[in-house]
PyMOL Python script that loads the backbone (N, CA, C, O; Angstrom):
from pymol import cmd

cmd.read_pdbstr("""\
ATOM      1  N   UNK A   1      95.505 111.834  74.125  1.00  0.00           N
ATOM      2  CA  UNK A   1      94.393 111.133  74.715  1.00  0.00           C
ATOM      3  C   UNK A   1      94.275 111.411  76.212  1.00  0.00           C
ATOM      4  O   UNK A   1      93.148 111.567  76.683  1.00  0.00           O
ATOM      5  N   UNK A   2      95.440 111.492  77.059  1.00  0.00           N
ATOM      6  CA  UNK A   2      95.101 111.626  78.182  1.00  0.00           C
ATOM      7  C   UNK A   2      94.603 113.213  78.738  1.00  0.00           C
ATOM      8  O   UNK A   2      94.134 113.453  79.851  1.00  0.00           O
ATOM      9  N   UNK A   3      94.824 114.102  77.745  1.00  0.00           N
ATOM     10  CA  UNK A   3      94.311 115.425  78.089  1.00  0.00           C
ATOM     11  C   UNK A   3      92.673 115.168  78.500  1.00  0.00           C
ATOM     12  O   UNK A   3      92.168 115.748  79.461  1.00  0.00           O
ATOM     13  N   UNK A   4      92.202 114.576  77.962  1.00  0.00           N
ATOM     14  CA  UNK A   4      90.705 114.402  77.714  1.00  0.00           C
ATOM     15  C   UNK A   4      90.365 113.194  78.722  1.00  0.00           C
ATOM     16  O   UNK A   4      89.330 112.613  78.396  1.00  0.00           O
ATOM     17  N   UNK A   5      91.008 112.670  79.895  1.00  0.00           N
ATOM     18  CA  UNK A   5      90.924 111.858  80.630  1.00  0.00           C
ATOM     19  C   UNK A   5      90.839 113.468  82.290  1.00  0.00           C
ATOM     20  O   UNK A   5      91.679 114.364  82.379  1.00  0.00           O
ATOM     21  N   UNK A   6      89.654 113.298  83.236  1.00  0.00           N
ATOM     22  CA  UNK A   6      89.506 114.122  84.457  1.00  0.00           C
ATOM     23  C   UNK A   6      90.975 113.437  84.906  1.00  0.00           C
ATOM     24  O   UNK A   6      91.328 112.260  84.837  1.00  0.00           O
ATOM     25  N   UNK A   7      91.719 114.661  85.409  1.00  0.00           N
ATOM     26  CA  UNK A   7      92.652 114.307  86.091  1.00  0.00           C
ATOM     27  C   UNK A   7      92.093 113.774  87.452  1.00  0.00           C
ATOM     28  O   UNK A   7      92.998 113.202  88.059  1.00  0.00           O
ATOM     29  N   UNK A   8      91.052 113.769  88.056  1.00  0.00           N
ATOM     30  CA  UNK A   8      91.108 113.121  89.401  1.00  0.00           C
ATOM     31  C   UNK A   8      90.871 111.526  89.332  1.00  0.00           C
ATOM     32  O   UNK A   8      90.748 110.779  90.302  1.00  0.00           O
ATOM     33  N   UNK A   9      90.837 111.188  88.025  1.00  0.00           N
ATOM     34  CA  UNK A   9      90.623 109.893  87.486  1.00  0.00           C
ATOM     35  C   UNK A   9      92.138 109.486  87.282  1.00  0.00           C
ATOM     36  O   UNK A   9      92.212 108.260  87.196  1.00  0.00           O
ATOM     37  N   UNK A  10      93.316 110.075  87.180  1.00  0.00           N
ATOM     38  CA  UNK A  10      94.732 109.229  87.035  1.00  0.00           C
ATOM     39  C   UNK A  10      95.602 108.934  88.029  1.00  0.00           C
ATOM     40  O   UNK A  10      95.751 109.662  89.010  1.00  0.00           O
ATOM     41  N   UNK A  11      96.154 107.979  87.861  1.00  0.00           N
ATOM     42  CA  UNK A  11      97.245 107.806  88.726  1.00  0.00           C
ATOM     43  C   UNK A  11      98.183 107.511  88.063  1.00  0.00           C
ATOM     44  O   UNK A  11      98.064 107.089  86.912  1.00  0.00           O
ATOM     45  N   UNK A  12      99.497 107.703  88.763  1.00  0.00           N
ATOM     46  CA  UNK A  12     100.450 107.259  87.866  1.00  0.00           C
ATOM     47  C   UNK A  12     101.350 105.732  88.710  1.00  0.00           C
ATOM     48  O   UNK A  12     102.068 106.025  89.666  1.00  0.00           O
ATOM     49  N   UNK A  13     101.277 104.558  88.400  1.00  0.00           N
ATOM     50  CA  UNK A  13     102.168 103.614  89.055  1.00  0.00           C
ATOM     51  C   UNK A  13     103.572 103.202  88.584  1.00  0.00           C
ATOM     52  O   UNK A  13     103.342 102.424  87.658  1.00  0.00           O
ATOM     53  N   UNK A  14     104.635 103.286  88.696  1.00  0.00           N
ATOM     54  CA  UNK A  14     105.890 102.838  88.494  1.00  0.00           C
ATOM     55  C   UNK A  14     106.463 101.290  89.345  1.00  0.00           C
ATOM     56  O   UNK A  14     106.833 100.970  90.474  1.00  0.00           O
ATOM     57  N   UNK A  15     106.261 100.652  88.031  1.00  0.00           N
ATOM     58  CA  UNK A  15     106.701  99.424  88.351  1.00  0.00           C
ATOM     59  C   UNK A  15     108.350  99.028  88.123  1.00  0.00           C
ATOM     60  O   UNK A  15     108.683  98.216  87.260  1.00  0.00           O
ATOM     61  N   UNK A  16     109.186  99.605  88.878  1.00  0.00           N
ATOM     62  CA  UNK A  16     110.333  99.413  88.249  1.00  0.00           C
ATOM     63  C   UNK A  16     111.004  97.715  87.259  1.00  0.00           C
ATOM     64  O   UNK A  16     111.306  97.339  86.126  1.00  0.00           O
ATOM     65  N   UNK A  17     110.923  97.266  88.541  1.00  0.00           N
ATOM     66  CA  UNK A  17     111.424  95.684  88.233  1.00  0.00           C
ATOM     67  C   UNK A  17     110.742  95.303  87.063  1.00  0.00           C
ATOM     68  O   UNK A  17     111.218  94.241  86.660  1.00  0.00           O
ATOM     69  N   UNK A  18     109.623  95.804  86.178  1.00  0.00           N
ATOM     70  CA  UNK A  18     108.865  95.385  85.170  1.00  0.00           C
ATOM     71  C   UNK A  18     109.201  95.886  83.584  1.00  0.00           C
ATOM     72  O   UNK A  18     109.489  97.062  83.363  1.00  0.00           O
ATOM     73  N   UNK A  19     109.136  94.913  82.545  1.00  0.00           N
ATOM     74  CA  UNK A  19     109.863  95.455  81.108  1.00  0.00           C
ATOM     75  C   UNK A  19     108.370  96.078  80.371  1.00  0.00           C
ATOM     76  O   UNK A  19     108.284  97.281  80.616  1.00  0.00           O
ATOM     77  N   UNK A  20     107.414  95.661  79.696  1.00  0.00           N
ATOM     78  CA  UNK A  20     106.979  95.933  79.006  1.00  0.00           C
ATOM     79  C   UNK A  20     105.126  95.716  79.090  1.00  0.00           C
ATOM     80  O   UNK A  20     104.225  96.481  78.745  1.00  0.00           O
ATOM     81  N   UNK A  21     105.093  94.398  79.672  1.00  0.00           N
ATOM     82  CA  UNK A  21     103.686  93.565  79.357  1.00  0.00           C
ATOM     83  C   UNK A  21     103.103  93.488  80.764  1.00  0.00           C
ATOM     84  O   UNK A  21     102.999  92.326  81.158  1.00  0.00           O
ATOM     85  N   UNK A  22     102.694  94.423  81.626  1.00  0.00           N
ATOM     86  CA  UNK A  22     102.230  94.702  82.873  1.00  0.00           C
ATOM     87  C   UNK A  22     101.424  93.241  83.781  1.00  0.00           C
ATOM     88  O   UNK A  22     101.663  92.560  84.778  1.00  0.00           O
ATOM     89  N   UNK A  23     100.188  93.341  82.514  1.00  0.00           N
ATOM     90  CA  UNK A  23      99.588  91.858  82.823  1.00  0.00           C
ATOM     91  C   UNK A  23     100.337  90.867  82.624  1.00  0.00           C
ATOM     92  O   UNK A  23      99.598  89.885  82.554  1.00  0.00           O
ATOM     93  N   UNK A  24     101.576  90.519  82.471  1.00  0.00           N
ATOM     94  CA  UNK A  24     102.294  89.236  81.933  1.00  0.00           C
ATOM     95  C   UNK A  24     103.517  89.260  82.964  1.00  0.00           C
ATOM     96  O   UNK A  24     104.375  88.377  82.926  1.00  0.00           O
ATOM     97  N   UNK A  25     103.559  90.274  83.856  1.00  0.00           N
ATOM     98  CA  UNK A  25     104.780  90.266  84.794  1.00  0.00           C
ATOM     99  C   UNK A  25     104.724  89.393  85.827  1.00  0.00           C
ATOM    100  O   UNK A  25     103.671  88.944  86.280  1.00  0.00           O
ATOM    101  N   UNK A  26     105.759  89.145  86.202  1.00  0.00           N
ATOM    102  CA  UNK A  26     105.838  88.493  87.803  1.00  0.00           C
ATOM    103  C   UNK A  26     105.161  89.066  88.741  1.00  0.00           C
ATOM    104  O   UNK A  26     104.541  88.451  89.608  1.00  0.00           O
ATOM    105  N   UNK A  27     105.236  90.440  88.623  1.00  0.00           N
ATOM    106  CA  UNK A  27     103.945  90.559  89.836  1.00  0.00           C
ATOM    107  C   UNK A  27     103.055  91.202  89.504  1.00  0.00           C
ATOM    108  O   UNK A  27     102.848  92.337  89.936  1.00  0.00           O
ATOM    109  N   UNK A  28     102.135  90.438  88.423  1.00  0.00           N
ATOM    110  CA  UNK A  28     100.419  90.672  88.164  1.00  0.00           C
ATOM    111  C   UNK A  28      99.903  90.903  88.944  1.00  0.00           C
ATOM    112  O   UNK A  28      99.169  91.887  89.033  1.00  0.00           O
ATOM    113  N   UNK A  29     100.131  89.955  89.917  1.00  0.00           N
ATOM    114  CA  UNK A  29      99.066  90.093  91.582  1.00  0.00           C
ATOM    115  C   UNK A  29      98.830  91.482  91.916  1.00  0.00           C
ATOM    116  O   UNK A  29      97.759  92.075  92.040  1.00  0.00           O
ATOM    117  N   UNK A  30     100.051  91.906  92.042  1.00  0.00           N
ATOM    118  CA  UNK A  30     100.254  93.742  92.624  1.00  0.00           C
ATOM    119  C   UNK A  30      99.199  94.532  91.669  1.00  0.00           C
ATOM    120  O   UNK A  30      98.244  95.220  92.028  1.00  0.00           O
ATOM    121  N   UNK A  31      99.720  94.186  90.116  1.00  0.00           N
ATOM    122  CA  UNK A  31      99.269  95.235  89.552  1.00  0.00           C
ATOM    123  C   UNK A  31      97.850  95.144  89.312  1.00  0.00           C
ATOM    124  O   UNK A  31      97.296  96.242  89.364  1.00  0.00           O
ATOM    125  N   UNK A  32      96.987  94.028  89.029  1.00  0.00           N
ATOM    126  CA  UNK A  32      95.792  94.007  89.449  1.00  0.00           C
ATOM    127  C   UNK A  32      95.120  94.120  91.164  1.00  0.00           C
ATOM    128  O   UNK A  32      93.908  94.112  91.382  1.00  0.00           O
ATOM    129  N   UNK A  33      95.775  94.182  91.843  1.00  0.00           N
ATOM    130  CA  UNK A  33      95.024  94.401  92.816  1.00  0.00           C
ATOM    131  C   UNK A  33      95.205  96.135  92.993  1.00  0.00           C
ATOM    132  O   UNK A  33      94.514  96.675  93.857  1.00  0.00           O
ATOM    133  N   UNK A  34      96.086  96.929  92.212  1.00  0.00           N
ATOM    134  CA  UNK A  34      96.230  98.319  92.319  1.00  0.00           C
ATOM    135  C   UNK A  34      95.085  99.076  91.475  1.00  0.00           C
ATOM    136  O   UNK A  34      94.391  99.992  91.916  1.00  0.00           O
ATOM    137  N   UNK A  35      95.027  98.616  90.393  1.00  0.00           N
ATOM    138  CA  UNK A  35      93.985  98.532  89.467  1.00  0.00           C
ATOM    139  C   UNK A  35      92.206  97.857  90.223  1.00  0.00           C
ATOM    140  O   UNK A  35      91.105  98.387  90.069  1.00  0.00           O
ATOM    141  N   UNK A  36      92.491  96.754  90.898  1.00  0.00           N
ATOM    142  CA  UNK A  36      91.216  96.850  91.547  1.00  0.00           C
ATOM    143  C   UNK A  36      91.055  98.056  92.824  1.00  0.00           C
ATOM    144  O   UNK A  36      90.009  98.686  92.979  1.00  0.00           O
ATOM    145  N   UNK A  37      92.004  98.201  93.496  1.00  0.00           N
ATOM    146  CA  UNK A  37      91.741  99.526  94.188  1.00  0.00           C
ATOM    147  C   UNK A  37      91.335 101.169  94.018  1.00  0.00           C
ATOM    148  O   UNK A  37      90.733 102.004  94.693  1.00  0.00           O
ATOM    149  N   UNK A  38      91.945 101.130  92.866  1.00  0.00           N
ATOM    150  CA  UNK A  38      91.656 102.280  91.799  1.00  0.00           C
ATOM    151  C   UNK A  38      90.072 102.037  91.905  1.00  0.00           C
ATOM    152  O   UNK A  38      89.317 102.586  92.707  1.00  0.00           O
ATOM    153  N   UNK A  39      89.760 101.166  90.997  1.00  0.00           N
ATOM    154  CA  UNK A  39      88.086 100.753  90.616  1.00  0.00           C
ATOM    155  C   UNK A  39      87.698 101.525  91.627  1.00  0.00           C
ATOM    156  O   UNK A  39      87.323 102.694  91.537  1.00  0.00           O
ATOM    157  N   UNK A  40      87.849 100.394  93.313  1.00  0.00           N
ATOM    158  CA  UNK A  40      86.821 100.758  93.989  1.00  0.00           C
ATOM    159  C   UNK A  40      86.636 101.933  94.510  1.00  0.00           C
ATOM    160  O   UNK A  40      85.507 102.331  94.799  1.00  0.00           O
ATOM    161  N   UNK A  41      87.965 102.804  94.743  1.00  0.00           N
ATOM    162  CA  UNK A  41      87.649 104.446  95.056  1.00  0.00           C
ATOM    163  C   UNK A  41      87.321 105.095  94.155  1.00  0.00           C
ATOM    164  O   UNK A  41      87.385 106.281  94.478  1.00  0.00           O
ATOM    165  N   UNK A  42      86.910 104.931  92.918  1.00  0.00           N
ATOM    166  CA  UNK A  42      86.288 105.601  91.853  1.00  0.00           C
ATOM    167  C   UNK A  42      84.894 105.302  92.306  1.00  0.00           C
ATOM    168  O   UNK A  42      84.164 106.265  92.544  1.00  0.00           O
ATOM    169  N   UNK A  43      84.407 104.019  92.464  1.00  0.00           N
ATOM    170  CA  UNK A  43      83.081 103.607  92.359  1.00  0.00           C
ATOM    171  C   UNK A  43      82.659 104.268  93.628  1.00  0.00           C
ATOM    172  O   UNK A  43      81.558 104.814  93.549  1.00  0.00           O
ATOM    173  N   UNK A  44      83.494 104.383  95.212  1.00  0.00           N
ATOM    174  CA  UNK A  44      82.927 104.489  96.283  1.00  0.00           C
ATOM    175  C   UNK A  44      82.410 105.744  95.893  1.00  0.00           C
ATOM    176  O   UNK A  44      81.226 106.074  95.963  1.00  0.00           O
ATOM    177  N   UNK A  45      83.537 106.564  95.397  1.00  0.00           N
ATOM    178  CA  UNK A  45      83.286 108.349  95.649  1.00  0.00           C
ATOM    179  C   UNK A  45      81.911 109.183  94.963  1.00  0.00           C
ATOM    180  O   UNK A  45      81.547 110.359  94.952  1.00  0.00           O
ATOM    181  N   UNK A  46      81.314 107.750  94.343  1.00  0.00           N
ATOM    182  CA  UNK A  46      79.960 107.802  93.744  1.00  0.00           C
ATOM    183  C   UNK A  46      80.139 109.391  92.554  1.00  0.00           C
ATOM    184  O   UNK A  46      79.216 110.168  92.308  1.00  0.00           O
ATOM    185  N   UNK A  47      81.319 109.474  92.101  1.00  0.00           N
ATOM    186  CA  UNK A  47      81.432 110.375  90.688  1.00  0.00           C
ATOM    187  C   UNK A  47      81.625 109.823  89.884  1.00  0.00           C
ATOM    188  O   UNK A  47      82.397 108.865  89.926  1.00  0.00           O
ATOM    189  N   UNK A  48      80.809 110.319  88.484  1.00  0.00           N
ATOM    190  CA  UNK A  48      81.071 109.709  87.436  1.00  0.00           C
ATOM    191  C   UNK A  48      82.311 109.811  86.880  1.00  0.00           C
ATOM    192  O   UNK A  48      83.171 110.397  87.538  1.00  0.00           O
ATOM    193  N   UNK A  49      82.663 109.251  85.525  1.00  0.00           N
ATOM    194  CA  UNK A  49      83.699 108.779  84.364  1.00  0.00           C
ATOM    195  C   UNK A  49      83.429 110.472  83.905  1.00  0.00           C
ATOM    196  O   UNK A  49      84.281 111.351  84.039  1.00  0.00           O
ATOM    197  N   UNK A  50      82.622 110.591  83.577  1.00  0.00           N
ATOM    198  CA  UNK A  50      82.907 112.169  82.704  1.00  0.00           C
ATOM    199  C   UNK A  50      83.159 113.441  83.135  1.00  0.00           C
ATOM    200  O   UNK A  50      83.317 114.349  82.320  1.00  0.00           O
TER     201      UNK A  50
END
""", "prot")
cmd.dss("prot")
cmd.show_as("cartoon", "prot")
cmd.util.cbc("prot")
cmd.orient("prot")
């Protein structure tokens, strides 16, 4: 699946301290606000998803 994902669309994050359930960790905060940062430099750079 990820072949078929633009690589300028991935990142890779390593959460060490974290087991399994990203959204369910102690530090959600982080990982949604990394994930909202993602968003917005996708959205700024005004390129699409495909």
């Amino acid at each position: 699946m990820l072949e078929t994902i633009p690589k300028r669309l991935l990142e890779l994050h390593w959460y060490e301290e974290n087991y399994h359930e990203n959204f369910n960790e102690r530090n959600r905060e982080k990982i949604f606000r990394d994930i909202e940062l993602w968003l917005e430099r996708i959205l700024a750079s005004g390129e699409t998803l495909s």
